[in-house]
C-alpha positions in Angstrom: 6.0 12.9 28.3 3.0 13.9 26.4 1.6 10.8 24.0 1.5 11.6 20.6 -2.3 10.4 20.2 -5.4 11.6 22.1 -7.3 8.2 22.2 -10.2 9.5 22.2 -9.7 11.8 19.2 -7.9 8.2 17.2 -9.7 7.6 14.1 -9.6 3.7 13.9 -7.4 1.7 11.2 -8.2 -1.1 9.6 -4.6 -2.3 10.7 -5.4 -2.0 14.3 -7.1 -5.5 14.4 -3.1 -7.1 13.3 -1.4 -4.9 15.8 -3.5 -6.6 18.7 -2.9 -9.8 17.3 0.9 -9.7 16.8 1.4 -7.8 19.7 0.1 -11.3 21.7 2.1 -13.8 19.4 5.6 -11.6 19.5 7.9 -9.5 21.7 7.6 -6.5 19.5 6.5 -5.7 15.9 7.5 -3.4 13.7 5.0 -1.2 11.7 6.6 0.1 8.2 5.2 2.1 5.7 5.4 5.5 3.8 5.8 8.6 5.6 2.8 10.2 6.8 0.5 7.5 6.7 -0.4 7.3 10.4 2.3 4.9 11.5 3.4 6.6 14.5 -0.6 7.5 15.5 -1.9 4.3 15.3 1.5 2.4 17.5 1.0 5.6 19.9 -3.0 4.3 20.2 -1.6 0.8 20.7 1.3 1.3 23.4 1.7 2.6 27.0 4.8 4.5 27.1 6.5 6.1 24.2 10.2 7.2 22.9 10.6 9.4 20.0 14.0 9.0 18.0 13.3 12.0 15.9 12.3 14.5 18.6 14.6 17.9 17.8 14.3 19.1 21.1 17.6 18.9 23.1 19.6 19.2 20.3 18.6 15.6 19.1 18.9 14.6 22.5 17.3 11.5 22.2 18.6 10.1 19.3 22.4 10.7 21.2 20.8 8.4 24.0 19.8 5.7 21.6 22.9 5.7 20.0 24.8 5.4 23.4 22.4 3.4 25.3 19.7 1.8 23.4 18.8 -0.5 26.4 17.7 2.5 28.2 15.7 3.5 25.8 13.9 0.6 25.7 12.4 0.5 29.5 9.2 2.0 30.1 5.2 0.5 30.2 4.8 -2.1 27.6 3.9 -2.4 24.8 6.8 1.1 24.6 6.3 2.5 21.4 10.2 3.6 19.3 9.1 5.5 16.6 11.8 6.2 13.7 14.0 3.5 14.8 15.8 3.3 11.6 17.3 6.7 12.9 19.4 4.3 15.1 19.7 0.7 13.5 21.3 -0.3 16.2 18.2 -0.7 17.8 17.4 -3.3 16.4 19.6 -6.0 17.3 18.7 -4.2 20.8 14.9 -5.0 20.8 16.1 -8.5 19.7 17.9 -9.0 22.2 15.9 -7.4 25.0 12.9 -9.6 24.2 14.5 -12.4 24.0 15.8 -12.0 28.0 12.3 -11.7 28.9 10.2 -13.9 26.8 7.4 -12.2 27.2 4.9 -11.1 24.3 3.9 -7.2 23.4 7.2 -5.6 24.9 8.0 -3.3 21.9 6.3 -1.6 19.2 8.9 -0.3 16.3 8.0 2.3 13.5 9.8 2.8 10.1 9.6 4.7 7.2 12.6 3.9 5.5 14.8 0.6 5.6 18.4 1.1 6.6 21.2 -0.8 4.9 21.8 -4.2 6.3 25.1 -3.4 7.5 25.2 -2.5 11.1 22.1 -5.5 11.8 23.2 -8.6 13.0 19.9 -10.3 13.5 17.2 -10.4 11.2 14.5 -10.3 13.9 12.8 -13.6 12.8 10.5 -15.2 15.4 11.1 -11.9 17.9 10.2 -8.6 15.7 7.2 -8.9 13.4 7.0 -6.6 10.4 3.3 -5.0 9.7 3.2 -3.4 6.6 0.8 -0.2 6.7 0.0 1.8 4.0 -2.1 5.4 3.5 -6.4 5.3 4.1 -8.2 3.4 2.2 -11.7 4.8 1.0 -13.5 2.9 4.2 -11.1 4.5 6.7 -10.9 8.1 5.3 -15.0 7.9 5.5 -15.2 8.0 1.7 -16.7 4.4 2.0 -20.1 3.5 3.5 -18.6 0.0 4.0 -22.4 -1.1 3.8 -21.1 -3.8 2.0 -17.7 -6.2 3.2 -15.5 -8.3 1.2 -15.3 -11.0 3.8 -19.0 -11.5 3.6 -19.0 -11.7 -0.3 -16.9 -14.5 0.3 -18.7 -16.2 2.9 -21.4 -15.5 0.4 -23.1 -13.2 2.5 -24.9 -10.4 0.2 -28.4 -8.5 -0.5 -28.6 -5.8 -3.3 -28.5 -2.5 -3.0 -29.7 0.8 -4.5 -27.1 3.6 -3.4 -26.2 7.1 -3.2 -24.4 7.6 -6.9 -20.7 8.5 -6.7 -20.0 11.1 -9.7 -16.6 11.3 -12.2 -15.6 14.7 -9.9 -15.4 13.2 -7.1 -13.6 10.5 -7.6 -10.6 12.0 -9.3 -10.7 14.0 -6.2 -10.3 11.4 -3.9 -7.6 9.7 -6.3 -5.7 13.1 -5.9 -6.2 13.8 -2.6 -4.8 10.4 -1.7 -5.1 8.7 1.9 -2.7 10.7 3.9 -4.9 11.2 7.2 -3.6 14.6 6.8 -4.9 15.5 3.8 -8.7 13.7 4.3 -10.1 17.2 4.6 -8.2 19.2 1.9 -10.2 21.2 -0.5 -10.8 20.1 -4.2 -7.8 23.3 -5.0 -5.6 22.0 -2.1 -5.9 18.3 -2.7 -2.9 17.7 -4.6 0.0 20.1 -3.2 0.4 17.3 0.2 1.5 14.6 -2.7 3.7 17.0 -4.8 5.4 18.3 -1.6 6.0 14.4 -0.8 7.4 13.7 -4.2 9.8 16.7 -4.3 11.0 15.9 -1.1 11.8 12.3 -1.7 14.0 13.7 -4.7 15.5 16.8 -3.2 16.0 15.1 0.0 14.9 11.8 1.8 16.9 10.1 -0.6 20.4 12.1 0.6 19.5 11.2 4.2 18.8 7.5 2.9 21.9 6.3 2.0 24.8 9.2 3.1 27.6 7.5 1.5 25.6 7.2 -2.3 25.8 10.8 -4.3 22.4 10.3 -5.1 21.3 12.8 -8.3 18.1 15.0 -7.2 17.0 15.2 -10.9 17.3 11.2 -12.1 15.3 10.3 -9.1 12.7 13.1 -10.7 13.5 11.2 -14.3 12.7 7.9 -12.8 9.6 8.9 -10.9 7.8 10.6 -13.6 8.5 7.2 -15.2 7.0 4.8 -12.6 4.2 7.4 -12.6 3.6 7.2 -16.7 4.0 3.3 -16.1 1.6 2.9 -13.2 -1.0 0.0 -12.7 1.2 -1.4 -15.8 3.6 -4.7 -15.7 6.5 -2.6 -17.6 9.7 -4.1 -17.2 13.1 -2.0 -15.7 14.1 -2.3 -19.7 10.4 -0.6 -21.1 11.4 2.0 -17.9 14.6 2.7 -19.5 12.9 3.4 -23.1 10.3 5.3 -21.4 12.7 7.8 -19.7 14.9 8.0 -23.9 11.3 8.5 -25.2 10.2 11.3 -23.1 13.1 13.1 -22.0 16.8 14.4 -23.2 18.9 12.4 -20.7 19.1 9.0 -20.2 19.6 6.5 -17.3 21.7 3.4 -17.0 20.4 0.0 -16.2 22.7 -0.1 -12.6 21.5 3.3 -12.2 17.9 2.1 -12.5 18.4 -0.5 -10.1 20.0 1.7 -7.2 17.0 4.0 -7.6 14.8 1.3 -7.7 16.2 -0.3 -4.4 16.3 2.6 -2.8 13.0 4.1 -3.3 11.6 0.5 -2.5 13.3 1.1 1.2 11.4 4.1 1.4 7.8 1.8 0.6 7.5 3.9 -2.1 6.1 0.9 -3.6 2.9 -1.5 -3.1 3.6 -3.7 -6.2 1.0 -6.6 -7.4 2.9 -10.0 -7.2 1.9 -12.4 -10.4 -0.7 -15.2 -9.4 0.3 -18.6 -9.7 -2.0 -20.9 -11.0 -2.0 -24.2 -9.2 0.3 -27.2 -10.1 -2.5 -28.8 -12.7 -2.6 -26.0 -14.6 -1.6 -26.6 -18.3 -1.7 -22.8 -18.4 2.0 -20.3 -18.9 1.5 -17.5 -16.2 3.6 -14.0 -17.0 5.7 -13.5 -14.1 5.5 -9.7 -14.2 4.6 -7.4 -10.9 2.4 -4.9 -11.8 3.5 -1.6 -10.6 1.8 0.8 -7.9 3.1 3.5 -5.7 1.7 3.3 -2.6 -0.7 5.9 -2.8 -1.8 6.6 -6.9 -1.8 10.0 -5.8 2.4 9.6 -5.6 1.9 9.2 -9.5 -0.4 11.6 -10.1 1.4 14.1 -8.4 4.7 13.5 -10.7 2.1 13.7 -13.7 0.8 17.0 -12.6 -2.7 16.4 -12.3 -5.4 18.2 -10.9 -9.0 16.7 -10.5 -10.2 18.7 -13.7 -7.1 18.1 -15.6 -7.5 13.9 -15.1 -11.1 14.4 -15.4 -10.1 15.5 -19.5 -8.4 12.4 -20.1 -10.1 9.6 -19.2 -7.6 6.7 -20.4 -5.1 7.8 -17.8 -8.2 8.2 -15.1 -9.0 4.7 -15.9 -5.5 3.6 -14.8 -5.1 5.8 -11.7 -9.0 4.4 -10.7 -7.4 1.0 -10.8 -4.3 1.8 -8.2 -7.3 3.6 -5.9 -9.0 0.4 -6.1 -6.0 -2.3 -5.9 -4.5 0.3 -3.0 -7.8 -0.5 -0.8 -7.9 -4.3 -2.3 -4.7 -5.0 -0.6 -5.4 -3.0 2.5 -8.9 -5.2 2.9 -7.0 -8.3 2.3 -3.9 -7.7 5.0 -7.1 -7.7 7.3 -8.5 -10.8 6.2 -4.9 -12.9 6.4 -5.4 -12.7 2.2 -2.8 -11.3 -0.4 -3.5 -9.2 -3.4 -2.0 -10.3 -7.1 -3.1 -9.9 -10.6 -3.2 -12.1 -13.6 -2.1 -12.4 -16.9 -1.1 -15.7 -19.0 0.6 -16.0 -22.5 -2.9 -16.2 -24.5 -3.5 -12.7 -23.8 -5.8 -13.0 -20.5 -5.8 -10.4 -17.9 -7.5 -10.3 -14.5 -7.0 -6.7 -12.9 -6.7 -8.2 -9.3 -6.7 -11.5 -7.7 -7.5 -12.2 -3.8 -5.6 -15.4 -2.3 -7.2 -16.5 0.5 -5.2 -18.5 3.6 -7.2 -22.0 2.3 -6.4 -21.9 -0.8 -9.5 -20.5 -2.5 -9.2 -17.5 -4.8 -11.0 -14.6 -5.9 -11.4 -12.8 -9.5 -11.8 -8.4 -9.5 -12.3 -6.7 -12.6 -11.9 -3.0 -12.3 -13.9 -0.5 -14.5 -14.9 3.5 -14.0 -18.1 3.3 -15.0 -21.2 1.2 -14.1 -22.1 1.3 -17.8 -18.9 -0.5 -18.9 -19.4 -2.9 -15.5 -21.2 -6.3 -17.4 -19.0 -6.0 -19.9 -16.7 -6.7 -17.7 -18.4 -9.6 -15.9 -18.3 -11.2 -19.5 -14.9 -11.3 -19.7 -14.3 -12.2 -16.1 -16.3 -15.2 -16.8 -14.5 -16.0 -20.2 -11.1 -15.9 -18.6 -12.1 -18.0 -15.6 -13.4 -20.6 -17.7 -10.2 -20.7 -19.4 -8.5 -21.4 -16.5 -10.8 -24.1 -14.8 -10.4 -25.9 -18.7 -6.5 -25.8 -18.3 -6.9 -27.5 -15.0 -7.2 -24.4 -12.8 -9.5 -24.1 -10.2 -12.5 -22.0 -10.1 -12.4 -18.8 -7.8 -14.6 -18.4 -4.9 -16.1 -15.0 -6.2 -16.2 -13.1 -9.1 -16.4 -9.8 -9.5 -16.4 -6.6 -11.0 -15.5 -3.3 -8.8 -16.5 0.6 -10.1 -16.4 4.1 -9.6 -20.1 5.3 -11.8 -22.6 4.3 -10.5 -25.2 3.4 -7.7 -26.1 0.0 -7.7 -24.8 -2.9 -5.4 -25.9 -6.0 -7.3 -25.4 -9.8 -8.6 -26.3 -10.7 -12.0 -27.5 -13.6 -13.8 -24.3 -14.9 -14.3 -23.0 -14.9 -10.6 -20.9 -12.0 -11.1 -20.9 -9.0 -8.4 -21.0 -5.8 -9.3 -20.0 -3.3 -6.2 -18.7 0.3 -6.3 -16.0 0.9 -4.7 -17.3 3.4 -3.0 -19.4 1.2 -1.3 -16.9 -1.5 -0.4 -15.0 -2.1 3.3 -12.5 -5.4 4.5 
């Protein structure tokens, strides 16, 4: 059988340095994401034999085989890539089990764009499958990037200043639009959106039928709720301000349980890539909001149930400022899945807000301000620095970095104050 990648063709992921490693500390992994993201490309790069669930041909021939003999299924040159395995969850508690009789490390390589329903898995995987999340290209990996500058040197402390090419307002709401779907890279600025809104209408019309077969899921409140998420993105609204949104802005309304299916099941699609609330350490005299601010995985998802088009975003520039900070916090979290770091944000009770916070593995933190423009970018150190020192006087500690990522602009610099200032645009892991 053919393998789905040319190697030589593969345009490297950032996620490809994780696969390696899991693949020699596990007996298979398990990469999840969104549909379209490059899932089943970058496991067909990584593996030496290959078995499609979802291949049509033969009548669905080979997801009968997998349902009647999953073992089989699972022999070939190792790692053996099974892509779609939710398809068949029984394959699941089949990899588990085959590893285990083995013992040996990098046997299986499992993709997933949905989650099933628990029922019909007996094991959870723990200590045999590893779960990678991936998501769509960040701006390094779509070649949108000049990566001339890397977060892991800025916090080694590794950094020289930089005059650069200037990124203008146009083309940045194009890339916001456009999204990272390796499919869509190359779209033209009339093109960029219709990839996103086909995604959207599908995961309403029909992903969500296929989903869950015994839930009568309703086509239009999964539209309701969407546009919702989309109005509400980059924000910590709660399920109850989503509720009021969807009264405020439209003739029907949802209930709370309803809310919550929807919710859970979009989730299982990774619709989502929310921001987790940071928690101060111990000695902190400081009350932390225990919010998760919301993100699609890809802003374009939201722009795409808003209706925008480049020019139509680049005329209201409050709601570009909010879909410029999912762009930035997408590629944020991407850059810190490579570095073994995790991507929150912050907000306490006195009214502070830091837009993104990176966690490193020892403990040390870092503080990201997002703004669109260069011109609006030491404003934004100053208040970096005020809430910072607000923290460190409650007890907090202080964060390895501080900085302040735009869109604007074309300088790479550090000011008086020890504050970066980097465009995004400039930025890789």
């Amino acid at each position: 059988m053919k393998k789905v990648v040319n190697k030589s063709k593969y345009k490297s992921r950032i996620v490809d340095s994780l696969v390696k490693k899991n693949l020699r500390i596990f007996g298979a992994i398990c990469i999840e994401g969104p549909k379209w993201c490059g899932k089943t490309w970058t496991s067909s790069y990584h593996a030496n034999s290959e078995f499609l669930v979802g291949d049509p041909s033969g009548n669905f021939s080979n997801r009968l085989l997998a349902e009647t003999e999953p073992y089989t299924v699972l022999q070939g040159n190792k790692p053996r890539l099974i892509d779609e395995w939710q398809e068949v969850p029984a394959l699941w508690d089949a990899v588990r089990s085959f590893v285990d009789k083995s013992g040996e490390k990098g046997q299986i390589i499992l993709t997933g764009s949905s989650t099933p329903v628990d029922k019909g898995i007996l094991h959870s995987g723990t200590g045999r499958i590893k779960s990678i999340r991936m998501n769509t290209m960040s701006l390094y990996e779509s070649g949108d990037s000049t990566g001339l500058i890397s977060l892991k040197d800025l916090c080694e402390n590794k950094f020289e200043s930089k005059l650069l090419e200037e990124t203008k307002l146009e083309r940045l709401a194009y890339l916001i639009i456009r999204g990272g779907w390796p499919g869509n890279i190359d779209a033209l600025e009339d093109d960029c959106g219709e990839l996103a809104i086909s995604y959207m209408e599908n995961i309403a019309k029909t992903d969500l039928k296929k989903l869950d077969k015994d839930i009568d899921y309703n086509e239009h409140k999964a539209k309701l709720i969407l546009k919702s998420l989309a109005r509400n993105e980059t924000t910590t609204a709660s399920n109850q301000s989503i509720l009021r949104d969807i009264i405020e802005n439209d003739a029907d309304s949802i209930s709370k349980n309803t809310l919550t299916k929807y919710l859970n099941a979009f989730d299982r699609m990774f619709l989502f890539n929310n921001q987790e609330p940071f928690s101060l350490n111990i000695r902190s005299s400081l009350r932390v909001k225990q919010m998760e601010k919301r993100h699609f995985s890809d802003p374009a998802m939201a722009c795409a149930m808003l209706k925008l088009t480049p020019k139509k975003m680049m005329g209201d520039l409050n709601t570009f400022g909010f879909m410029f900070e999912a762009l930035v916090e997408r590629d944020l979290s991407i850059y810190a899945q490579a570095m073994n770091a995790k991507l929150f944000h912050y907000q306490d009770y006195r009214g502070n807000e830091i837009d993104a916070v990176l966690e490193l593995d020892d403990g040390n933190w870092c503080a990201f301000e997002i703004k669109l423009g260069l011109d609006k970018a030491e404003e934004g150190a100053e208040n970096l620095i005020k809430i910072c020192e607000s923290i460190v006087n409650s007890g907090g500690k202080e964060p390895l970095i501080k900085c302040v990522i735009y869109g604007v602009g074309n300088m790479a610099y550090k000011n008086t104050d020890g504050v970066y200032i980097i465009p995004i645009t400039s930025l890789k892991d």
